[in-house]
C-alpha positions in Angstrom: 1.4 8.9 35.7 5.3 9.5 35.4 5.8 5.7 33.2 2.6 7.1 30.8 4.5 9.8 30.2 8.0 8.6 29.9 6.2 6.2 27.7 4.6 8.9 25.7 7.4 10.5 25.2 9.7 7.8 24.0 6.7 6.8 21.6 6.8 10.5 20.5 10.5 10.9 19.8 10.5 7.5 17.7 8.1 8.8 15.8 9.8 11.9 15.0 12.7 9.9 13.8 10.6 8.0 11.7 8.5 10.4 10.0 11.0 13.2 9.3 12.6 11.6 6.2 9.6 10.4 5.1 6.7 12.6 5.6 8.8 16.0 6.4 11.2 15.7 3.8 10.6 16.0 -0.4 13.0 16.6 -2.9 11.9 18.2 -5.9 13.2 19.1 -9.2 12.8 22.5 -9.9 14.8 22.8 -14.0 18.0 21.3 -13.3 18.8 21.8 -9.5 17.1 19.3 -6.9 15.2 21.0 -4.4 14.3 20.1 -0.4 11.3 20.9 0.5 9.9 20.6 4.8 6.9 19.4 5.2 6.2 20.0 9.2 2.7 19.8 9.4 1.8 16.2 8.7 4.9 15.1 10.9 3.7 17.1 14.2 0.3 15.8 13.8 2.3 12.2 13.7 3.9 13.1 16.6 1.1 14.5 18.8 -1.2 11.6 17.4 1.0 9.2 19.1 2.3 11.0 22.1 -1.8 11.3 23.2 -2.6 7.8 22.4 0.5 6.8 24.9 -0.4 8.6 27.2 -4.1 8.0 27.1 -3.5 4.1 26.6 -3.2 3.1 30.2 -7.0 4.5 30.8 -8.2 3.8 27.4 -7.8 0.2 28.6 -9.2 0.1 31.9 -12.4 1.9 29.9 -12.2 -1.6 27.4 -12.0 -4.1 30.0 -14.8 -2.3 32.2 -17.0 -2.4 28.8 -16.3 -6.2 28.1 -16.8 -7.4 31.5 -20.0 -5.3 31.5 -21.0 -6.4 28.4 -20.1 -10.5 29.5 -22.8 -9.8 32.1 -25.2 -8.5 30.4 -25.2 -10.3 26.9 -25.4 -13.8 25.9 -22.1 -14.8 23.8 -22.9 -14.6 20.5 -22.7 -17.6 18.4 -20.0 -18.6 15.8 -20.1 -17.5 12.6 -21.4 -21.2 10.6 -21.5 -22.8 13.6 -25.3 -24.2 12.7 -25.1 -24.1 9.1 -25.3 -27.7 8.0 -22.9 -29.0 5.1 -26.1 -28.7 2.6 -26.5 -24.9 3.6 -22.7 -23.9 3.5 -22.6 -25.6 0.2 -25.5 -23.5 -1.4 -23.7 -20.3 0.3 -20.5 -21.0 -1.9 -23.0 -21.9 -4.6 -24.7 -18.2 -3.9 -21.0 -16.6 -4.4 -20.0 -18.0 -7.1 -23.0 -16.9 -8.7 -22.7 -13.5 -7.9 -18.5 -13.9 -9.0 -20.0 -14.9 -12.4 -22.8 -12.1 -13.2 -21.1 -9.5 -11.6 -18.3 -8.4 -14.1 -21.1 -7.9 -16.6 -22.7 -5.2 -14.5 -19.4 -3.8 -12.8 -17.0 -1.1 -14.7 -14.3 -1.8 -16.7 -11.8 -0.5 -14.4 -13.4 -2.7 -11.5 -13.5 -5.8 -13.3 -9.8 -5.5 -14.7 -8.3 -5.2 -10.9 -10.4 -8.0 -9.8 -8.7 -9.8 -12.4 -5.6 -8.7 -10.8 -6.6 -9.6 -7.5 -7.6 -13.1 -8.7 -4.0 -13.5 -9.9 -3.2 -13.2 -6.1 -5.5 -15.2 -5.0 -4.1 -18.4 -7.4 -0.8 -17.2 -5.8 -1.3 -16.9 -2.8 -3.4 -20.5 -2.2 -0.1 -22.0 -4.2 2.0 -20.4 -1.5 -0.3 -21.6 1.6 0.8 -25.2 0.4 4.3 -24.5 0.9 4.6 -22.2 3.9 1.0 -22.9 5.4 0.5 -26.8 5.2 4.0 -27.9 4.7 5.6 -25.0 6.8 8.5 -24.5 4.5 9.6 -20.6 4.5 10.0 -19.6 0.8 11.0 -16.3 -0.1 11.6 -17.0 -3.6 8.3 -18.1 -5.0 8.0 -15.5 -7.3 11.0 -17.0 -9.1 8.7 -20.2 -10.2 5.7 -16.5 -11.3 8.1 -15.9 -13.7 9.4 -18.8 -15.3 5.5 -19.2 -16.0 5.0 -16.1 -17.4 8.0 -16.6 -19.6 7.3 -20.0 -20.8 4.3 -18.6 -22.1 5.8 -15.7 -23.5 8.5 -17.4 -25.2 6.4 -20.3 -26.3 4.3 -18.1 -28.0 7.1 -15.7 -29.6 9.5 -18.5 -31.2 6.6 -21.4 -31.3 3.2 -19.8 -32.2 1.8 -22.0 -29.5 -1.5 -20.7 -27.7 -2.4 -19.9 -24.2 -4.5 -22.9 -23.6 -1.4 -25.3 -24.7 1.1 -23.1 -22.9 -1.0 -23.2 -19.5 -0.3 -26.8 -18.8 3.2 -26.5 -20.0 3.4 -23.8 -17.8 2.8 -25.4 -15.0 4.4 -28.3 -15.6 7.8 -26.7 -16.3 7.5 -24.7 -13.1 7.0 -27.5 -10.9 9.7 -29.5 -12.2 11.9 -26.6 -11.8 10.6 -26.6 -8.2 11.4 -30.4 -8.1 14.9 -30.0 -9.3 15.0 -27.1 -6.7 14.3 -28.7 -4.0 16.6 -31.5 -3.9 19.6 -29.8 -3.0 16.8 -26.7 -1.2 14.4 -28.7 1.3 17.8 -30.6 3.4 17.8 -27.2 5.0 15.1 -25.9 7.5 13.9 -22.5 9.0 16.0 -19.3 8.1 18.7 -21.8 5.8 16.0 -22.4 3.9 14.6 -18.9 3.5 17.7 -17.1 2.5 18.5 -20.0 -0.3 15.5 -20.2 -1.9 15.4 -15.7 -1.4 18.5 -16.2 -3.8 16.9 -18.5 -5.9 14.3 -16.1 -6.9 17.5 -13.2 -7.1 18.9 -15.6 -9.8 15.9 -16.4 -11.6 15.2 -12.4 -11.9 19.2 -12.3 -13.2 18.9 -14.8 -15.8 15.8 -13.3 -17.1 17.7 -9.5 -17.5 20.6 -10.8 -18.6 19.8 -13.6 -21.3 19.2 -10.6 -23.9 18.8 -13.0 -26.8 16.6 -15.3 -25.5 14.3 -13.4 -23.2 15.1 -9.9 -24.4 16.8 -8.8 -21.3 15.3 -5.7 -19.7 13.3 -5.1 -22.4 11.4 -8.3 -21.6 8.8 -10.3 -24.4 5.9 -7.6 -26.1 3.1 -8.6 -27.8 1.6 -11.5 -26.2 -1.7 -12.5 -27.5 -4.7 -12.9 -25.6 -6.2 -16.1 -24.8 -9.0 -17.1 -27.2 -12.3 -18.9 -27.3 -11.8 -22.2 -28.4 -9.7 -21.2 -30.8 -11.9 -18.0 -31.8 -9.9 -15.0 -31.3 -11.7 -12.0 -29.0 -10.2 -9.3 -31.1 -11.3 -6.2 -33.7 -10.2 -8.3 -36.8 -8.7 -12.0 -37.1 -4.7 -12.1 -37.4 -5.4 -15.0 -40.5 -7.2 -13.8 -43.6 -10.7 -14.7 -43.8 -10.7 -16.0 -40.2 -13.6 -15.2 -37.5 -13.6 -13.3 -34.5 -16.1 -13.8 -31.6 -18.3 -10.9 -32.0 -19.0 -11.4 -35.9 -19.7 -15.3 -34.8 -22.3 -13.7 -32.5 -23.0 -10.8 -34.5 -21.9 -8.4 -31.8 -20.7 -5.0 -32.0 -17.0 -5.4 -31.3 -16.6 -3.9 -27.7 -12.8 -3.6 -25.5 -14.9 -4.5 -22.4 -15.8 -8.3 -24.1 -11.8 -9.1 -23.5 -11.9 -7.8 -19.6 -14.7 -9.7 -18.7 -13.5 -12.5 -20.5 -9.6 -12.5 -18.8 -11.6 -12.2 -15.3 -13.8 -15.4 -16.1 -10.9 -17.1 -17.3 -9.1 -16.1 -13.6 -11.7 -16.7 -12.1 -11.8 -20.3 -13.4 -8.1 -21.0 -12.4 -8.9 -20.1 -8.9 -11.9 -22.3 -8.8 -9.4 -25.1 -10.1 -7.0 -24.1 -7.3 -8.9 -24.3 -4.7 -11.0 -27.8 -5.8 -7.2 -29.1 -6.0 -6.0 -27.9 -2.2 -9.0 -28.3 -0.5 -8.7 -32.0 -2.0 -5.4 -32.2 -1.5 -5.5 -31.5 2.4 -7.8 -34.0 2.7 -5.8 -37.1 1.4 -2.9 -38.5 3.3 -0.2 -35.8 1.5 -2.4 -33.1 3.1 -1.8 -35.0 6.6 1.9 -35.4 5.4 2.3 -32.0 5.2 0.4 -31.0 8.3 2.5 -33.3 10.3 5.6 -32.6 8.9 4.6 -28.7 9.9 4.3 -29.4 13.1 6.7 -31.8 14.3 9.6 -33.6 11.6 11.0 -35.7 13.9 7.6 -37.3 15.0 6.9 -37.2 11.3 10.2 -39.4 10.7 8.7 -41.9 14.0 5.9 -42.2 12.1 7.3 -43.6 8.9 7.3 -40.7 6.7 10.1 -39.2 4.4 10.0 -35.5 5.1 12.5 -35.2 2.0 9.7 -36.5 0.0 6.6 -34.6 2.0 8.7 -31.5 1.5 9.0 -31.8 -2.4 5.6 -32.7 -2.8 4.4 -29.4 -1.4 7.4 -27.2 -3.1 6.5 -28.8 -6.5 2.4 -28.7 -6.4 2.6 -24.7 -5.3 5.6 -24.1 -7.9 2.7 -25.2 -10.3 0.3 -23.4 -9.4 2.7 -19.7 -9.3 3.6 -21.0 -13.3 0.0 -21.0 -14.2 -0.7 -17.8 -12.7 2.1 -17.0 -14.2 1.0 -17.8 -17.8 -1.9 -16.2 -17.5 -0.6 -12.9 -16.1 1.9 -12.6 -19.1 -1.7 -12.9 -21.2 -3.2 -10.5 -19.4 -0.3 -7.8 -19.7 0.5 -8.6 -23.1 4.2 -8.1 -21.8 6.7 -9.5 -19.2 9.9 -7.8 -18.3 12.2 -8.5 -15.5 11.1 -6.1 -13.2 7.8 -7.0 -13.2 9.0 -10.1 -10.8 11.6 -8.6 -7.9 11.4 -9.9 -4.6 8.4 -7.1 -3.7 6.2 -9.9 -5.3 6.8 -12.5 -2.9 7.1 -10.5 -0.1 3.9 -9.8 -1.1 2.3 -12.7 -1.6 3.9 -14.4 1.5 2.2 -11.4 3.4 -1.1 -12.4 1.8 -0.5 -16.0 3.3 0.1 -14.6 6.5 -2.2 -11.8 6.8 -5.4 -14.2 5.6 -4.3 -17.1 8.1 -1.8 -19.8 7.2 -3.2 -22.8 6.2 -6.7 -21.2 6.0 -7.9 -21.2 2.4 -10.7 -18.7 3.0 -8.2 -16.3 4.9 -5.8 -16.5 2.1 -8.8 -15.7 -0.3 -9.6 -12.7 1.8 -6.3 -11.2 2.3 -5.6 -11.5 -1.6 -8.6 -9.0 -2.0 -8.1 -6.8 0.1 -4.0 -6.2 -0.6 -4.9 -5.7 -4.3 -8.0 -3.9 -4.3 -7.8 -1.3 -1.4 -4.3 0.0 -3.0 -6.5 0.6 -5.7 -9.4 2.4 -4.0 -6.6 4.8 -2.5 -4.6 5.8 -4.8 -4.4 9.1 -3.7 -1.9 7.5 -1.0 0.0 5.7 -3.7 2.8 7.2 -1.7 2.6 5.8 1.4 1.3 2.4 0.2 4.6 0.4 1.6 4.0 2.8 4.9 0.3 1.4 5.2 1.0 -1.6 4.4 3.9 -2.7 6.9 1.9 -0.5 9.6 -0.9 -3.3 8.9 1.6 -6.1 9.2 3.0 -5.0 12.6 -0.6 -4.5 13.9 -1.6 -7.7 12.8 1.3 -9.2 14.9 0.1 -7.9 18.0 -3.5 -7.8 18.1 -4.5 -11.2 15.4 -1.2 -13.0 14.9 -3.4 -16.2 13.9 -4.9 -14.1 10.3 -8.0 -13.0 9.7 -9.4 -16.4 9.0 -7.1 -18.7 11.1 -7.6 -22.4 9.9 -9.6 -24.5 11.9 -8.3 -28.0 12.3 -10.8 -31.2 12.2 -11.1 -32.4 15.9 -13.3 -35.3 17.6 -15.4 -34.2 20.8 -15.6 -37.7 22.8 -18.7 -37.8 24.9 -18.2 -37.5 28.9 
């Protein structure tokens, strides 16, 4: 009982240390003077919350494994989730979700459909990523950098141009990936934490360029006023921007409606993460995809084996570099403005957690994990506070309990007969 307790205890004062400045502690501004106010109760019910659980944990565990061994004996193992679902019947359950993706947003709120669309962003992001770090196994810290420059080619393209989304996507995501190309040259010699710090102040520089370059990208300021995609060339808006032109609801003889643009943006996102995932779950499957799965897990049998890592590396960096510019481009025409700060290093912390969270190099997991970072911030906002708190909390228990995701990938394997 005495290493329970010391246990407790040590548990308990940690957690003291911890929560004080955040939980106990709140400065307010009361006219012009800054105020501390002690918040006590929240941090003793930390503290005792933890101190129990320690000291409880030893017998709370003996109490598991007695109910799982019981439960062995008794119960037949349950069977794998898909595990007799035939290739026709998983086919018609993806079929079955992406039907109910398509009629939901016209049923759903306003409010639910636009932070979908968010989440869908993430999603386009984060199977981008899941090239680099979770096929190809490259650490990169600085993918938001690649976000950016398609948000701002976009942006930019538009403001000195007049060029529309739908001609700015592909250049988009072509100017991102050959920034990724001519990044990785000098980049992808290094390996592990070389790599992550370099391409960490990558992204730093990219963020730089785009506060500091006032004339071009209108420094902190950022670019306003970016148009909404359109409908093959129809504009969804309350009156056309060219005299005499049409806009979608008068060709449909619609009342003209705010919600019409929403659910548009989300089947627009929702199309770029169909196109996403067509093109990685392809792309595994074709001797890159090996490439990169090889060179993940062993570069010098990689090098035995005939292949040039240099080569396998900038494949994957430039392919996901594409796919963070289209997100980008659209996320610039969803926001109708792009500033600086809308990019920091946050973002790919963030999506790099969605990579591992979901499972790396599991597409589904990555799909999951996008959802559920962007939409259950939302749901809570009353804890708006402590959403960094939560959210590492989540991460360190994820570490111990599920390091592999919530989805881990499954590999293809051969079962010879005995």
């Amino acid at each position: 009982m005495a290493a329970p307790f010391k246990n407790a205890v040590l548990a308990a004062i940690l957690t003291a240390i911890l929560t004080i400045p955040l939980l106990g502690l709140q400065l307010q501004l009361n006219g012009y003077l800054v105020v501390l106010h002690t918040h006590w109760r929240p941090v003793i019910i930390a503290v005792a919350a933890v101190f129990l659980f320690q000291l409880c944990k030893p017998m709370l565990a003996r109490a598991s494994q007695e109910i799982r061994t019981a439960a062995a004996a008794k119960l037949p193992p349950l069977p794998k989730l898909g595990a007799n679902l035939t290739a026709i019947q998983q086919r018609n359950a993806l079929r079955l979700l992406l039907l109910i993706g398509l009629v939901w947003p016209f049923f759903g709120s306003r409010g639910a459909v636009d932070v979908m669309t968010l989440a869908l962003i993430y999603v386009v992001l984060g199977l981008g990523l899941n090239i680099v770090v979770g096929f190809a196994g490259l650490l990169d810290l600085g993918y938001v950098a690649f976000y950016a420059f398609g948000a701002y080619t976009y942006a930019l393209l538009n403001q000195y141009f007049g060029l529309s989304f739908w001609v700015c996507l592909p250049l988009a995501a072509a100017g991102a990936a050959c920034l990724g190309f001519l990044l990785g040259f000098p980049v992808l010699r290094l390996r592990g934490d070389y790599l992550a710090i370099v391409t960490l102040g990558f992204g730093e520089i990219i963020r730089l360029l785009l506060n500091n370059l006032t004339d071009l990208t209108g420094g902190p300021d950022g670019v306003s006023s970016i148009p909404k995609p359109s409908v093959f060339g129809i504009e969804m808006a309350r009156h056309a921007s060219v005299e005499g032109g049409v806009t979608f609801h008068q060709l449909l003889g619609l009342d003209y409606q705010g919600g019409h643009m929403v659910i548009f943006l989300y089947l627009v996102a929702l199309m770029l993460v169909l196109f996403t995932y067509f093109v990685t779950s392809r792309l595994i499957r074709m001797p890159m995809g090996r490439a990169w799965e090889a060179l993940r897990d062993d570069e010098i049998a990689c090098r035995s084996l005939g292949i040039n890592p240099t080569k396998v590396k900038l494949s994957a960096f430039t392919l996901g570099a594409a796919f963070a510019g289209m997100a980008g481009s659209f996320f610039a025409a969803r926001q109708g403005l792009v500033t600086p700060e809308s990019f920091t290093f946050i973002e790919s912390a963030m999506i790099l957690a969605i990579v591992v969270l979901g499972g790396m190099g599991s597409q589904a997991g990555v799909i999951l994990a996008a959802l559920v970072l962007t939409v259950l911030p939302e749901i809570a906002r009353s804890f708006a506070e402590y959403r960094m708190l939560f959210f590492g909390l989540v991460m360190v228990l994820m570490m111990m309990w599920r390091p592999q995701g919530l989805i881990p990938a499954r590999r293809p394997h051969v079962v010879l007969p005995q």
